[in-house]
N, C-alpha and C positions, 0 to 999 in steps of 0.2 A: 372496294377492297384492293390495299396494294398487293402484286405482282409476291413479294416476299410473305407476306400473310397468307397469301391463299395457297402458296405453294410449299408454306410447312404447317398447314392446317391440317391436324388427324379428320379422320372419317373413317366411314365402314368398308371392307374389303371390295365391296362393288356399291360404288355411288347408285343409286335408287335414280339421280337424275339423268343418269347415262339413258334406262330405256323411256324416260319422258320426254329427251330431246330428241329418240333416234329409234326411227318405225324398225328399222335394220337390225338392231340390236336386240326388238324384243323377239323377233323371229330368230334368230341367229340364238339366243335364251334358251328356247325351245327344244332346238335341234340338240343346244349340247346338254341338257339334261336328258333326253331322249337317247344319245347316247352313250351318256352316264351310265344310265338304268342297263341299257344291254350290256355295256363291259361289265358290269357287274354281275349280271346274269353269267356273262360266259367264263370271267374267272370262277365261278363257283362250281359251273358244269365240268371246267377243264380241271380244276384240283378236286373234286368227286371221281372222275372218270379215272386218272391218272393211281389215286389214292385205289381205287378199288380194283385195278390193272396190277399195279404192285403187289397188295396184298396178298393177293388172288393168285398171283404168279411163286409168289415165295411160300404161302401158308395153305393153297392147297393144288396138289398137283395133278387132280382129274380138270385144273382151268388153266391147265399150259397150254392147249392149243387155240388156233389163229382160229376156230371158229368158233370159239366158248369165247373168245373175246371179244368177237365181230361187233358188238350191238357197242361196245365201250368204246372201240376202236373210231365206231361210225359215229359216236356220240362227241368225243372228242376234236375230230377232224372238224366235225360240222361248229363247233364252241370257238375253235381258232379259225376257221372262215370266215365267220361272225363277227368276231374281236377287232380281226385285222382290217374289214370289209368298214365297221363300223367309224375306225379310228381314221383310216380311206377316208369316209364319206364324210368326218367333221372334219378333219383338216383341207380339204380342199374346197371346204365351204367356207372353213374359219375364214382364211386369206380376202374371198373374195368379201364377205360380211363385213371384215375389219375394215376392209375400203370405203364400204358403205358408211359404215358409222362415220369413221374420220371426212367423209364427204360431207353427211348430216350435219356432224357439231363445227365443220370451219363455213357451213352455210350457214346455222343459225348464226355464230357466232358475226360471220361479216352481216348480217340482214342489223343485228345489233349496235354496230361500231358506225353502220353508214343511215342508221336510222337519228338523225337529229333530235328527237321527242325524247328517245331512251338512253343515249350518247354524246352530252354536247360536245359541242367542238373544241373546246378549249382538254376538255378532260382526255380525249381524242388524239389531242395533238403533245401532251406533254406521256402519253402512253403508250406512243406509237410502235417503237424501235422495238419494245418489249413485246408487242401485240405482233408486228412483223415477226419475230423468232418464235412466239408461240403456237402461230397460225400455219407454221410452216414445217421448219425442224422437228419442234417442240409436240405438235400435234399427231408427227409420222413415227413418235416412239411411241404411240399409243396401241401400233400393230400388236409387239410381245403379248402387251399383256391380254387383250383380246383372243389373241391367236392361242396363250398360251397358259397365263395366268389363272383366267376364269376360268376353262377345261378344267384345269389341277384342283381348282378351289370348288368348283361345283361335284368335282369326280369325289372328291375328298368327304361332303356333307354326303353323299348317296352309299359311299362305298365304305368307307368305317364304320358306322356302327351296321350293316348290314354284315361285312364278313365279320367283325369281333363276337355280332350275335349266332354266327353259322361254327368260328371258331369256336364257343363256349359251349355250343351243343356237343363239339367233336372231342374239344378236350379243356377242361377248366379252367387245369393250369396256366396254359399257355395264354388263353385269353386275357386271364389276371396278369399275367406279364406286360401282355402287350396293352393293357389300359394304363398300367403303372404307369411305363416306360415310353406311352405315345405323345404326352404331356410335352417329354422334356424337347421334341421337334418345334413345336410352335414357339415355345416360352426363347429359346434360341432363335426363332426368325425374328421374334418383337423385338429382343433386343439388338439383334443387329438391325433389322430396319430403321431405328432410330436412326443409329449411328447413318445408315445408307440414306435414308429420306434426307438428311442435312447437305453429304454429300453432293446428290441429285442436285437440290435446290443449288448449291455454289455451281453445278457444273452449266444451269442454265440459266443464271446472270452471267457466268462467264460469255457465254453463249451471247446473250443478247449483248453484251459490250462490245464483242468482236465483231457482230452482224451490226451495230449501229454505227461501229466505226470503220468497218468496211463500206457503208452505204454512203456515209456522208463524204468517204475519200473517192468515193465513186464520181461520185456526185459533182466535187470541187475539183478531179483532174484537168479538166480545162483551164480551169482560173491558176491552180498551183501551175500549169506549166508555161502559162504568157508569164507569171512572176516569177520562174525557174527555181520553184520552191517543193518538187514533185518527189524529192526526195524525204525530206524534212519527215512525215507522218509514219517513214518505216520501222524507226524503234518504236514509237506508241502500237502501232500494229504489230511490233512484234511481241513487245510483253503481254497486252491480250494474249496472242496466239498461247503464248506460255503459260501465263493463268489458264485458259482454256484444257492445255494438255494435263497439267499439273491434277486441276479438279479431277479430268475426266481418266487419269492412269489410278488415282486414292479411290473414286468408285469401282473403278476395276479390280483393284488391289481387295479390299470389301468384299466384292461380289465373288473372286475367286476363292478366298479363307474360308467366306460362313459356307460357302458350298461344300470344301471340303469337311468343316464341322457337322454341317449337317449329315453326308453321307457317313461319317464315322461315328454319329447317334443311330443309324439307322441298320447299321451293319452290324453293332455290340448290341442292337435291342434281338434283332433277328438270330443273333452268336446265341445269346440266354435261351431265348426258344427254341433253340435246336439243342442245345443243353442239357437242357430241362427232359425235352423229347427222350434223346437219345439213353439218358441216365434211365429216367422210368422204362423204358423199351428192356433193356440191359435185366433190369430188376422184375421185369414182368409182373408191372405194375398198371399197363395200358396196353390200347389193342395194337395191332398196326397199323389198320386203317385209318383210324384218328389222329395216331401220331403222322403219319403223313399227309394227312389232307392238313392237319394246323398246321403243318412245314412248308406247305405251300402255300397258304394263304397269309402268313409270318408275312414276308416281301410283300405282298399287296398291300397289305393296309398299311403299311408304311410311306409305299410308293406316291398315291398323291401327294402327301405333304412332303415328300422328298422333291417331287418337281416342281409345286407351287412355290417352294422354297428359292428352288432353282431360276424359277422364273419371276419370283418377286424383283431382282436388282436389276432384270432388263425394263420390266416394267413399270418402275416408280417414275421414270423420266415424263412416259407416256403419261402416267395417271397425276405428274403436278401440273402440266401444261392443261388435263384435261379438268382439274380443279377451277383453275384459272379462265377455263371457255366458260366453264358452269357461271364462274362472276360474272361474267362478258354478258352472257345471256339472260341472266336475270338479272344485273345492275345493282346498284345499291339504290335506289331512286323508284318510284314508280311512272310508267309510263303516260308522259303530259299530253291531255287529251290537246285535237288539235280542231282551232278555231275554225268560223266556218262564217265570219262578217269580213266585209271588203270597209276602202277607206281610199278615197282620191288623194295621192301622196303629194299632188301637185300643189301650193300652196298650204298648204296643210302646216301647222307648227308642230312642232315634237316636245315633249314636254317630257323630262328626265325626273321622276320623284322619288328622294330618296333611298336612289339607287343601289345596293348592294347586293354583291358577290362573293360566295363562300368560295376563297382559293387554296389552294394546297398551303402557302405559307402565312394564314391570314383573308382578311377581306380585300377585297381588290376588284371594283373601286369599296370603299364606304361611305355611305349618308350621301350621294351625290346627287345635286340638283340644279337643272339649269332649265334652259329656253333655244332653243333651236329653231329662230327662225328662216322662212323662205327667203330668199333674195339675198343671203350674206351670207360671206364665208365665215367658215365656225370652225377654228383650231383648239383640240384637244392637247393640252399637255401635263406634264409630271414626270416623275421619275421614271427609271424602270420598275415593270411588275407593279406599277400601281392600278392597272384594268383600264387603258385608255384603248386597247386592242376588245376587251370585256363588253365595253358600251356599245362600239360597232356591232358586237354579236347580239346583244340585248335591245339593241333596233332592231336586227334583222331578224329575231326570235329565235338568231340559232343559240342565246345562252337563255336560261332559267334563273332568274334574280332572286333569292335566299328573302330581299326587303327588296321594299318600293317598284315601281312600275317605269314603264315606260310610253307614253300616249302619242298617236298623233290623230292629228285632228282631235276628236271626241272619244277615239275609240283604243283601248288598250291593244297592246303587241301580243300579248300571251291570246286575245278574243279573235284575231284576225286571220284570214287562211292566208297558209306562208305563201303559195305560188301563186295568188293575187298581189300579195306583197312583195315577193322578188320580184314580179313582170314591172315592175316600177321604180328599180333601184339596180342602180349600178354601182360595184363594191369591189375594190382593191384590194386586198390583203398581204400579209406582209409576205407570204410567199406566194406568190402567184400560179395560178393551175392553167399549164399549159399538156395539151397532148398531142398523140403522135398522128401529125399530120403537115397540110403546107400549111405556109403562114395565112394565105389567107382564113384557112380554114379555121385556125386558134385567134383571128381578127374577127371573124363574124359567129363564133361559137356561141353567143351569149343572144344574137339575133342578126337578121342584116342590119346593116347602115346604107345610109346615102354617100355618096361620093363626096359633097359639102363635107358632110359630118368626118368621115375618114381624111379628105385630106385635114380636116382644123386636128383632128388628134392626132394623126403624123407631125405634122408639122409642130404644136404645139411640147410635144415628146419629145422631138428630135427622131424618129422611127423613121421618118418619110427617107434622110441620109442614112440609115440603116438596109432598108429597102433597098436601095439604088447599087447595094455596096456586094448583096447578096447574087450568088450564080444565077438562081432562077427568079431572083426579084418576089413577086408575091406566090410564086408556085414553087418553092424552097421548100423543101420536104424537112419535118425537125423531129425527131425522137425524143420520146416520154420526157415527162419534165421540161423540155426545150432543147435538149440536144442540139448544137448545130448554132447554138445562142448563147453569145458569152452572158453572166450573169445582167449586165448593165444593158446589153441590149435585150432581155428577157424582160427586164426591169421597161423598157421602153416601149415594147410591146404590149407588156400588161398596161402599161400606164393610155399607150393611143387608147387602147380596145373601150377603158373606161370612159375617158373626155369625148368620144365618139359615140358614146352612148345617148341615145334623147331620154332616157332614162330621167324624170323628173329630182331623181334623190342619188343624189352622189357619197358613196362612202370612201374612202381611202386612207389607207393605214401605213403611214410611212411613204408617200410617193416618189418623192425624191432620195431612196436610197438608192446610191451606186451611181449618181448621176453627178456630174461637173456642176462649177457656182451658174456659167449662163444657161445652163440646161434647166438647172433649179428656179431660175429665174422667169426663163419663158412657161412652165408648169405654172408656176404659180398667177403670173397673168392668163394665162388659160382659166386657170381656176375661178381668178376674179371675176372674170369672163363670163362664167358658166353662173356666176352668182347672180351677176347683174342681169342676166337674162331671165331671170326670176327663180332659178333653182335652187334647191336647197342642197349647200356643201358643207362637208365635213369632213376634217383632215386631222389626222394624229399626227402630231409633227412636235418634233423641239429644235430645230433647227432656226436660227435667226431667222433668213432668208424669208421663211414659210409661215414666224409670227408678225414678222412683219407686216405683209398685207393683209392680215387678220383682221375682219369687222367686229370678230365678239372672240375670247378666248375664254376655255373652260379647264381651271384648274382640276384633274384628276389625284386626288390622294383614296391613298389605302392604309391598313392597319395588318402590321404582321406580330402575329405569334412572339412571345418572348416566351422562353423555358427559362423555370428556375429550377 
């Protein structure tokens, strides 16, 4: 489900799958119903005790003194100890609980995004920027409504119809009033919700726009400043920023109105009940003690839905990002059992049948079939987005083919254990994963090498004049992603790391981006290289250079989507 689907999907005030994901939460349940039930106990203690302190005081005067009152007095004090003790003990629990839970759901959720079986990669990678802001920002607005939200909305089922029922014992009238007139709180949050739920969702696409295009200017500050182009990105950064403010001052603007609307429903419903009170009292028509025990309970039963209300607009934020974990976690797909037969990759042919991929904008590849044998280079080309990136994942089992298979030797991809089958294959991708460490350390990450094997992938790379050009040579320290590595020596890194691999099965997607015509050049005789030695290679490439020394070339087309 996309990102805008799930984050303007209705549901019930408390997702049901909040306490299946999160042990935290159902304890956390628990506690605030538990101290539901006592505030509700003790407001009823404190407007009895108060109600028959008054009366008692005005209507009969052998109960004016401080010790005809002692036992009400003592009754009282102990109902606001209680109250205050109890709303103490769940707000200082709330905080810590909420932490909990947002721990729980961005653990389920990343165990989901980096499990390959329930997440491919492809769907992974074009989600990412969005999954970044939801997992983050997006996740830590989920505090309010925990903290705050649920309290008001669980306080609200425990505590109205218990005081309307203690009300209507006291005084009829008044109870009838306040059923009439309790309606008209909610029917006012639904309909500004709407209007705020729409809000919410714009304010976090805003969001993810600004966070994706902040990461990627991060990201490119090296390369923009050897092309002294480091200016250029600051008006696109700046109208996000402005989108950003704009959504996010309209949900503010929202959240400040209906709050005032609702405190001005909540104030004319309580004005009636003291009305109503005060006229019959006048006409000695009711006692005094019921008139004032319902005049104190008037405000409470109002009050929850006055702060659920309240805390509905802080917490919509929290509860669409947490919509959005929910898809994260359960997927649209069921999870692909995972094989458990091996397969000597060496020699072995590959045998592509029929292959297709359901993509966002269409198939990619469709109906695809070829022969991938050992000892020849095998260039994949076509268009853009036609799946020539789709088929490497579909060897490597990290995609899920919609149609047809993928074999090698005898044995299908989907039947094989993957880390039998990665310890055999060596695979390039178009962005390369480097981490933060020395270079040798991002050189032998994938296993050691021999010194033969490292220098032929230096050298064949062009890495080895890389190396040489470096402070500490191969104990160069590089930050996340490669820091410390302009993009083309990045490019030539990943590139040794793979040609250095004894790795029987060569994948590589794009290898010669970023690199010069003799640099493209010496790769590709590496490659020829690594064929002729009996390996099996495979290259996505449309570059002349790269179909040139091509033994077999495999046309990839796809089928997109036409809307009428």
């Amino acid at each position: 489900m996309t990102g805008a689907k799930a984050s303007s999907a209705s549901g019930p005030p408390i997702d049901p799958r909040l306490w299946r994901y999160s042990r935290t939460s159902r304890r956390y349940l628990v506690l605030t119903v538990l101290m539901a039930v006592t505030q509700v106990i003790c407001v009823i203690v404190t407007a009895a005790m108060v109600a028959s302190i008054l009366s008692e005081l005005i209507v009969s005067p052998d109960r004016r003194s401080l010790d005809a009152q002692a036992w009400h007095l003592w009754a009282l004090a102990g109902a606001i100890v209680v109250r205050v003790t109890a709303v103490y003990v769940h707000d200082r629990y709330a905080h810590r609980a909420s932490a909990g839970v947002i721990s729980d759901l961005r653990g389920e959720a990343l165990a989901a995004v980096s499990d390959p079986s329930r997440t491919p990669p492809r769907e992974l990678l074009t989600r990412r920027n969005r999954l970044a802001t939801i997992l983050t920002h997006g996740l830590d607005a989920l505090g309010p409504y925990l903290t705050g939200y649920i309290p008001a909305l669980l306080l609200s089922v425990v505590a109205i119809p218990v005081l309307v029922v203690v009300m209507a014992m006291a005084d009829l009238t008044s109870a009838v009033i306040v059923v009439v007139t309790l309606p008209l709180i909610p029917i006012f949050m639904i309909l500004i919700g709407r209007l705020t739920r729409d809000r919410t969702a714009n304010r976090l696409t805003a969001m993810s726009r600004l966070s994706s295009q902040l990461l990627d200017l991060i990201a490119g500050i090296p390369t923009l400043r050897a092309m002294g182009r480091e200016r250029e990105p600051a008006a696109r950064v700046g109208e996000l920023g402005q989108a950003h403010r704009r959504s996010t001052m309209q949900a503010l603007r929202v959240a400040f109105l209906s709050g005032a609307v609702l405190e001005l429903l909540a104030t004319l419903s309580v004005a009636l009940v003291a009305v109503s009170i005060g006229l019959r009292l006048v006409q000695g028509e009711m006692g005094l003690y019921g008139g004032v025990l319902a005049l104190i309970l008037a405000p409470e039963v109002y009050l929850p839905l006055r702060t659920a209300g309240a805390q509905f607009h802080d917490s919509e934020a929290g509860t669409a990002s947490a919509r959005e974990v929910f898809e994260i976690i359960e997927g649209d797909s069921v999870k692909r059992s995972v094989g458990n037969r091996s397969v000597a990759v060496a020699g072995a042919k590959i045998m592509v049948a029929g292959l297709g991929v359901h993509g966002r904008d269409g198939w990619a590849p469709h109906d695809l079939s070829a022969t991938i044998t050992p000892g020849r280079l095998t260039v994949l080309t076509g268009p853009n987005g036609a799946g020539k990136s789709t088929v490497l994942s579909a060897i490597l089992g990290l995609q899920w083919p919609q149609e047809g298979s993928v074999i090698i030797g005898d044995v299908p991809v989907a039947e094989l254990d993957p880390a039998t089958l990665w310890e055999q294959v060596a695979w390039l991708p178009q962005h390369p994963v480097l981490v933060p460490g020395t270079v040798a350390e991002n050189f032998e990450m994938t296993g050691p090498v021999s010194p033969r094997d490292r220098d032929f992938g230096c050298r064949a790379s062009g890495f080895d004049a890389v190396v040489s050009g470096l402070p500490d040579g191969w104990q160069t320290v590089l930050g996340s992603g490669g820091v410390g590595l302009s993009a083309g020596q990045r490019q030539r890194l990943a590139l040794a790391r793979v040609l250095a691999s004894p790795a029987p099965l060569l994948l590589l997607d794009e290898p010669t981006t970023h690199l010069d015509a003799d640099a493209e050049l010496a790769v590709a005789r590496a490659l020829q290289s690594r064929a002729a030695a009996g390996d099996t290679v495979v290259v996505v490439a449309h570059r002349p250079a790269m179909l040139a020394v091509a033994d077999d070339i495999v046309e990839v087309a796809g089928v997109t989507y036409v809307e009428h």
